[in-house]
N, C-alpha and C positions, 0 to 999 in steps of 0.2 A: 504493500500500500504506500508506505515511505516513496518508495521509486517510481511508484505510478502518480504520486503527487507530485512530484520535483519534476516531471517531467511534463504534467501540465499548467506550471506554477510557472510560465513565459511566455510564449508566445501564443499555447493556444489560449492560456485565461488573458491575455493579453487581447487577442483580437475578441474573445467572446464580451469580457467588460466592458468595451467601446462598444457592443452590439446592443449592450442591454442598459448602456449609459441613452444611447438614442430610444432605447424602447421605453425608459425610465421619462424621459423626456416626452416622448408622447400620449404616455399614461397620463402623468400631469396636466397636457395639453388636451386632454379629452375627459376631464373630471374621475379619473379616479385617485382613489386614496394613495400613499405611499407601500402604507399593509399590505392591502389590496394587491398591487402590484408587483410586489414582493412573495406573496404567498404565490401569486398565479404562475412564478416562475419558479416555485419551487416545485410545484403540482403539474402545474401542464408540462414544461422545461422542453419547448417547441416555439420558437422564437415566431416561426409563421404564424401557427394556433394564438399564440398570445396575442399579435397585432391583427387577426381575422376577432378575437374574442374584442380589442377596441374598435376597431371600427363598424363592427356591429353592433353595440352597445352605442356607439354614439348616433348611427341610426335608427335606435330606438326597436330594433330586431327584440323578437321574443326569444325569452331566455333556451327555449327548447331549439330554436332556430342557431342560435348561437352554440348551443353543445353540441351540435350534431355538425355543425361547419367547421368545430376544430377539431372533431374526433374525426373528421374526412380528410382535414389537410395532414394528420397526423397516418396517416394509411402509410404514407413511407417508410414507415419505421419496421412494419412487420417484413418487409425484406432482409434488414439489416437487422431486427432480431432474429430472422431464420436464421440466418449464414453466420451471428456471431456468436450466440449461446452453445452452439456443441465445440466453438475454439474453447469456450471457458469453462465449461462443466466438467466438472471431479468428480472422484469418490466422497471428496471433504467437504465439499461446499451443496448444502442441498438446496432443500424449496426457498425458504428467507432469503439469501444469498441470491438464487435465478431470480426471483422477483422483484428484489432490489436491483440489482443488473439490468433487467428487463427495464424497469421504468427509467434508469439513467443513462440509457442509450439515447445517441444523439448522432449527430453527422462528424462533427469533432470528435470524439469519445470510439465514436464506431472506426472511423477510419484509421487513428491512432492505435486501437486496439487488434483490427486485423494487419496492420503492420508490425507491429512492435510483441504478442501476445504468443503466436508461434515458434517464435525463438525462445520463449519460456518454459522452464517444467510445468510440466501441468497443473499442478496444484497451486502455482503461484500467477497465472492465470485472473482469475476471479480477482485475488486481493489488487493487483495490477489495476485491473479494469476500474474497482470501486474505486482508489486513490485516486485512479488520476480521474474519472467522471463525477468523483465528490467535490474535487477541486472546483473543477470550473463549473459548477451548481454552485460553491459557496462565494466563490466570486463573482458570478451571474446579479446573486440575490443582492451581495455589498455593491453593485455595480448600480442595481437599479433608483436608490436613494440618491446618489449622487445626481444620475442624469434627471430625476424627477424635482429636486429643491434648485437645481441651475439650468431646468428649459429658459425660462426669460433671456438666458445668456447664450442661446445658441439659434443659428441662423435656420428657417425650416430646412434648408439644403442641408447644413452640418447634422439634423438630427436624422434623417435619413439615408445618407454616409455614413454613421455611425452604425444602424442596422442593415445596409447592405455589406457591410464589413466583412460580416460570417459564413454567407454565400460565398462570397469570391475569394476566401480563407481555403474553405472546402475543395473548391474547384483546383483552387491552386495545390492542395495536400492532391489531390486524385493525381492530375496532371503532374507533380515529381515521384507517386509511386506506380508507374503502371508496371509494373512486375510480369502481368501475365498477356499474355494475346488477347484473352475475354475483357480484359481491361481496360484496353488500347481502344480495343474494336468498340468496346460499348461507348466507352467515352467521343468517339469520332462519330456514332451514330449520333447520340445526345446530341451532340455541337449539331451538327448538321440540322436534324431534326428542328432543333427549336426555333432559329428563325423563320422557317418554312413555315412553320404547325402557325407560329405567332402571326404571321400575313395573313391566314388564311384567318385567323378566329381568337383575337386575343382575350378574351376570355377562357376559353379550353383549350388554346397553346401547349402551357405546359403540361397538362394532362395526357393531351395525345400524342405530344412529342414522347415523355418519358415512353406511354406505352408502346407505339409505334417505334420508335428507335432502339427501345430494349428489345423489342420481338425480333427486328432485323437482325441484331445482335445475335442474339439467343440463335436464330437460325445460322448466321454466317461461322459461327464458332461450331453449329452442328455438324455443319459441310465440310466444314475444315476436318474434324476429326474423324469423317467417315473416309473409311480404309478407300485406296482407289484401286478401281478396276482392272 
């Protein structure tokens, strides 16, 4: 856990804090409380969800309408808990331990951990993963106070700079580890895809680019692997 701290204790709580210094700041600019916004990133800990949860709340959306819009934007995540929970599952770490894992996966956390988690013994694994995705939860939450008592002090530009941060953090971790062909290839579909999908219909853009570009993917890597004739 020590090691999985110290190695999110820079650049990624670094880029996540700025993320949620602008989300902190928009929270404020949209009447909710400090708590409030504090707790919602301990709970939801889905930077998209969070800011789908304000600006629906500021257009006066029903609360049922609002939970079911960030448990939708939150769908990404069960890819990246398929593919990550059996890197980290032990004999030592049971149900408590997958559960809490499970909820503190994230794009940071996930990508960090299928690089970093396979060159580990197995059972040091899980504590890994919690240290360093406790980290940047706990810095998230101390991040949000700040950006919420100093919006007055920041440009609407700089506050949404601030939460685009995490996105192209992401992109950027994918794009220096592509290790595998599947990796390469899906990444190159995605890029391609999403401006395309975006012309066509920017509201389900990115929806149908991810699905559309990951199926190409998925296909091209089949092809690849089937033996030739």
């Amino acid at each position: 856990m020590r090691d999985g701290a110290r190695d999110a204790f820079g650049v990624p709580a670094a880029v996540l804090g700025a993320g949620f210094i602008g989300y902190g700041a928009l929270a404020a600019e949209n009447g909710y409380s400090v708590w409030l916004t504090m707790i919602a990133t301990a709970s939801i800990w889905a930077l998209p969800g969070q800011l789908i949860l304000i600006e629906l709340y500021a257009l006066g959306a029903s609360a049922l309408a609002i939970v079911l819009a960030a448990v939708v934007s939150s769908a990404r995540f069960l890819p990246m808990t398929v593919s990550l929970l059996p890197v980290l599952r032990d004999e030592r770490h049971g149900g408590p331990a997958i559960y809490l894992a499970a909820h503190l996966i994230s794009m940071t956390g996930w990508a960090a951990a299928m690089r970093r988690c396979p060159e580990l013994p197995g059972t040091q694994r899980m504590p890994y993963f919690i240290g360093f995705a406790l980290t940047c939860v706990l810095v998230s939450v101390a991040s949000c106070p700040i950006g919420f008592y100093l919006s007055g002090a920041f440009p609407p530009l700089l506050r949404l700079g601030f939460v685009f941060l995490t996105p192209v953090y992401f992109v950027v971790i994918l794009i220096g580890d592509l290790r595998t062909r599947l990796a390469a290839v899906a990444l190159a579909c995605g890029a391609l895809a999403g401006p395309l999908f975006h012309l066509v219909s920017a509201q389900w853009g990115i929806l149908l680019s991810g699905f559309v570009g990951g199926t190409i993917a998925y296909l091209i890597q089949r092809r690849l692997r089937q033996p030739h004739a």
